[in-house]
VOBA-1610 file (N, C-alpha, C; in pm, whole numbers, padded with zeros to 5 digits, always signed):
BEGIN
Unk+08425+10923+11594Unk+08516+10885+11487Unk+08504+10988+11376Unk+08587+11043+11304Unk+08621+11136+11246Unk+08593+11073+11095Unk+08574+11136+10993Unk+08495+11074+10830Unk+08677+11056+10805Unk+08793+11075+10797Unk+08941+11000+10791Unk+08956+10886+10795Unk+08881+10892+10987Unk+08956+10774+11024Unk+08838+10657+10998Unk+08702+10724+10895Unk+08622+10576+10829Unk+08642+10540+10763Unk+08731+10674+10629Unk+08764+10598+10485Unk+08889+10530+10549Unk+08968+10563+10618Unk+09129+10491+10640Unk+09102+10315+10629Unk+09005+10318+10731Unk+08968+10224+10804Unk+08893+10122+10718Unk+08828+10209+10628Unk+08765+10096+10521Unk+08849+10066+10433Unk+08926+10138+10381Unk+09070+10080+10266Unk+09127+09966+10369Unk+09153+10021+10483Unk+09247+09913+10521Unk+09199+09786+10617Unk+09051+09754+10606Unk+09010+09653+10601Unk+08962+09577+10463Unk+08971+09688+10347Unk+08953+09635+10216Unk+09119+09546+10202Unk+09189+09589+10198Unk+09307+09521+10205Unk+09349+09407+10252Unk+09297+09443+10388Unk+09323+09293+10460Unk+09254+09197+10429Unk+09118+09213+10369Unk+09045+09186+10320Unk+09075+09062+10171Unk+09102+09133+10113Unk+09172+09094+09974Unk+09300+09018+10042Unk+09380+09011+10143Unk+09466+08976+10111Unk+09460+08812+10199Unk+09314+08802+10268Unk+09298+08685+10338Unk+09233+08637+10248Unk+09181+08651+10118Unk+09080+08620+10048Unk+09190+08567+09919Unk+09336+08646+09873Unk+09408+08571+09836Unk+09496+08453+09866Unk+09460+08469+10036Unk+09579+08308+10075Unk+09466+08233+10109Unk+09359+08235+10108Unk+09274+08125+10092Unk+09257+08072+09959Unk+09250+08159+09880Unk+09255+08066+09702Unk+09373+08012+09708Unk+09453+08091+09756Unk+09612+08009+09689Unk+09618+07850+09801Unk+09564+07852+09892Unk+09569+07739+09967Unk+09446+07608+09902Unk+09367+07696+09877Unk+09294+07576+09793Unk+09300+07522+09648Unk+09410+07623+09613Unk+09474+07569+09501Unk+09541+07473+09500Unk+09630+07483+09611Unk+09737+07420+09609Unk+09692+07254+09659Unk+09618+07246+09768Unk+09552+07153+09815Unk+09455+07084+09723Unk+09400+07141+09633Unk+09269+07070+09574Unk+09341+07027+09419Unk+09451+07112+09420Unk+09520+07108+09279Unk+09415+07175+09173Unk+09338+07265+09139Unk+09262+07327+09060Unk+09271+07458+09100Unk+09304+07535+09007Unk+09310+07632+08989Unk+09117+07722+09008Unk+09069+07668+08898Unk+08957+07721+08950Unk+08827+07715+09057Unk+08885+07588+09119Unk+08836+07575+09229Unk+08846+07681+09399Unk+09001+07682+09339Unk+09083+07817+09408Unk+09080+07910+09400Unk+09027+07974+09326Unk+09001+08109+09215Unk+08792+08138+09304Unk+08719+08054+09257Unk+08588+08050+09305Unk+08570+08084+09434Unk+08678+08028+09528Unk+08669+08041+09674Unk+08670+08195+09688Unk+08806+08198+09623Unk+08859+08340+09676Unk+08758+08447+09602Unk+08692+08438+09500Unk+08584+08548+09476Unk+08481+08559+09531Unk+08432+08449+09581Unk+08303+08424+09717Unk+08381+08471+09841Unk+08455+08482+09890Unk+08512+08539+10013Unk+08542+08630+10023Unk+08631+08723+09858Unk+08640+08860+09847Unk+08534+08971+09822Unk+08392+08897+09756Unk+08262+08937+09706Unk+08205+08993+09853Unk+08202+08867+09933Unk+08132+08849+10064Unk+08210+08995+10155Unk+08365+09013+10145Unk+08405+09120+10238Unk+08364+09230+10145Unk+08390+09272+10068Unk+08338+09371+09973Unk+08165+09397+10004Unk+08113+09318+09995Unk+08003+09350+10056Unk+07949+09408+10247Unk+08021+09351+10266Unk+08035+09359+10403Unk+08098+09466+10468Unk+08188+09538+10404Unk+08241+09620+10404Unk+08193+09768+10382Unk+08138+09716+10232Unk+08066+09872+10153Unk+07923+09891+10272Unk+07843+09774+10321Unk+07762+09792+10433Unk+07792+09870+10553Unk+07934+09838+10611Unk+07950+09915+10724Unk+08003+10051+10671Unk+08069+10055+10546Unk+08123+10188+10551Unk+07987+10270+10532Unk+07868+10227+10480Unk+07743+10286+10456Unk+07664+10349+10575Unk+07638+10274+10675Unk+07597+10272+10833Unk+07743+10345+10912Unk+07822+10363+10899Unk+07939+10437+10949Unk+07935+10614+10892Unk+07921+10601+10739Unk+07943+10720+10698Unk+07840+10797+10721Unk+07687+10732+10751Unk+07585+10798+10727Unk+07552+10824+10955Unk+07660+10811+10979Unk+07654+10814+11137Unk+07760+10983+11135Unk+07825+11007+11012Unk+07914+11093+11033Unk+07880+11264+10932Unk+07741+11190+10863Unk+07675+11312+10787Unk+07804+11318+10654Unk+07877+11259+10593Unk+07961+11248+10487Unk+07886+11269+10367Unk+07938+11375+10295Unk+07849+11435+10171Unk+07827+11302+10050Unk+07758+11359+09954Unk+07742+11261+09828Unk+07854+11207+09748Unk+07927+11326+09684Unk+08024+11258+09651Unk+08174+11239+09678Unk+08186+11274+09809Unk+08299+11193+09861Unk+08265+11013+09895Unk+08148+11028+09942Unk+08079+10877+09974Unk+08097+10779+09848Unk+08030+10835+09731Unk+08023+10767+09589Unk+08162+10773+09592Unk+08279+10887+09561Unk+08349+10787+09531Unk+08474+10686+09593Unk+08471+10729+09719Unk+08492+10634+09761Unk+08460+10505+09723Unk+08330+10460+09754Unk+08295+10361+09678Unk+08261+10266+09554Unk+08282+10408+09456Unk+08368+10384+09364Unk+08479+10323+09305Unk+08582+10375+09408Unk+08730+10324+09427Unk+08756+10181+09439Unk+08672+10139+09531Unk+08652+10013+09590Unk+08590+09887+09476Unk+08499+09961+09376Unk+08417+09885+09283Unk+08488+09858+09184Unk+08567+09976+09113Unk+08618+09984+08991Unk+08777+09890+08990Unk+08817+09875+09146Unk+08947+09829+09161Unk+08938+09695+09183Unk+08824+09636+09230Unk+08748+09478+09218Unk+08801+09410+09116Unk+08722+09429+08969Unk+08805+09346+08913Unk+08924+09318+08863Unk+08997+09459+08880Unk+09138+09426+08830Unk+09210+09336+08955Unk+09111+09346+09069Unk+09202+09255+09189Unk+09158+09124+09155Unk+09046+09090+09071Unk+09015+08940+09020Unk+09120+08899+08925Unk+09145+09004+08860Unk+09213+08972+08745Unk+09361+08941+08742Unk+09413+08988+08866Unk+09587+08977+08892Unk+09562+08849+08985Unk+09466+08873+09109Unk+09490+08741+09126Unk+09422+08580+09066Unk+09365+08634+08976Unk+09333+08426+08830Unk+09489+08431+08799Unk+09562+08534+08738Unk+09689+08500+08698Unk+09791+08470+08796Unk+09809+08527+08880Unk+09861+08474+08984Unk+09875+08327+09062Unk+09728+08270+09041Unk+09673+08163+09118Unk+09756+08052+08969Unk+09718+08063+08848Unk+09790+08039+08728Unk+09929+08004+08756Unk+09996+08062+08771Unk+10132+08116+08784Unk+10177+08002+08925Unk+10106+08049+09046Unk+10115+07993+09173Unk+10117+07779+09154Unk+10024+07789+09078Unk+10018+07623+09034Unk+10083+07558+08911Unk+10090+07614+08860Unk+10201+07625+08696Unk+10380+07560+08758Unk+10370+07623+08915Unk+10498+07629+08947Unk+10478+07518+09071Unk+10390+07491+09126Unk+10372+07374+09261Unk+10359+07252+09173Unk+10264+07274+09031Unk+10343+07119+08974Unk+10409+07045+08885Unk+10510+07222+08891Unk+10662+07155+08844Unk+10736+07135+08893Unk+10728+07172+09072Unk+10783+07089+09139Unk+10749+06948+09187Unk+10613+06933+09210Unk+10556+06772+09234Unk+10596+06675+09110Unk+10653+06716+09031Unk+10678+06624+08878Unk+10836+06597+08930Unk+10919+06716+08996Unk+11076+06680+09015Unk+11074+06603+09112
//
């Protein structure tokens, strides 16, 4: 495997990542009716791939001899973009229930 096709591969399991980690909050939002109950899930599940992730890309990159700081920042990328992905999706999840029970009221 080529050091490309590890970063490719780690963005785009970071992604998928985040994006199973947002329809699980939004489902336990919607179901539990709390927002931050929904919100908690999804940062324990996005924490957990984020971790899980930065592990294999660690044991992957260091299988491919990948210098210092392409490695850092890569993982960098990944750290610094965390919380703004917390942060769009609390408002979102906000937004997502703001609007499921103004329809349960019609």
């Amino acid at each position: 495997m080529s050091i490309d096709t590890v970063v490719n591969t780690y963005f785009i399991l970071l992604l998928v990542g985040a994006i199973i980690s947002f329809l699980v909050g939004v489902g336990l939002t919607k179901k539990l009716q709390s927002v931050a109950k929904g919100y908690f899930a999804l940062f324990g599940l996005s924490l957990l791939v984020l971790i899980a992730l930065v592990l294999w890309f660690q044991s992957a990159s260091a299988a491919l001899y990948i210098g210092t700081i392409p490695w850092l920042l890569d993982q960098a990328v990944a750290i610094i973009v965390y919380p703004f992905y917390l942060l769009i999706t609390w408002f979102l999840l906000k937004m997502i229930a703001k609007r499921s029970l103004l329809n349960d009221v019609r």
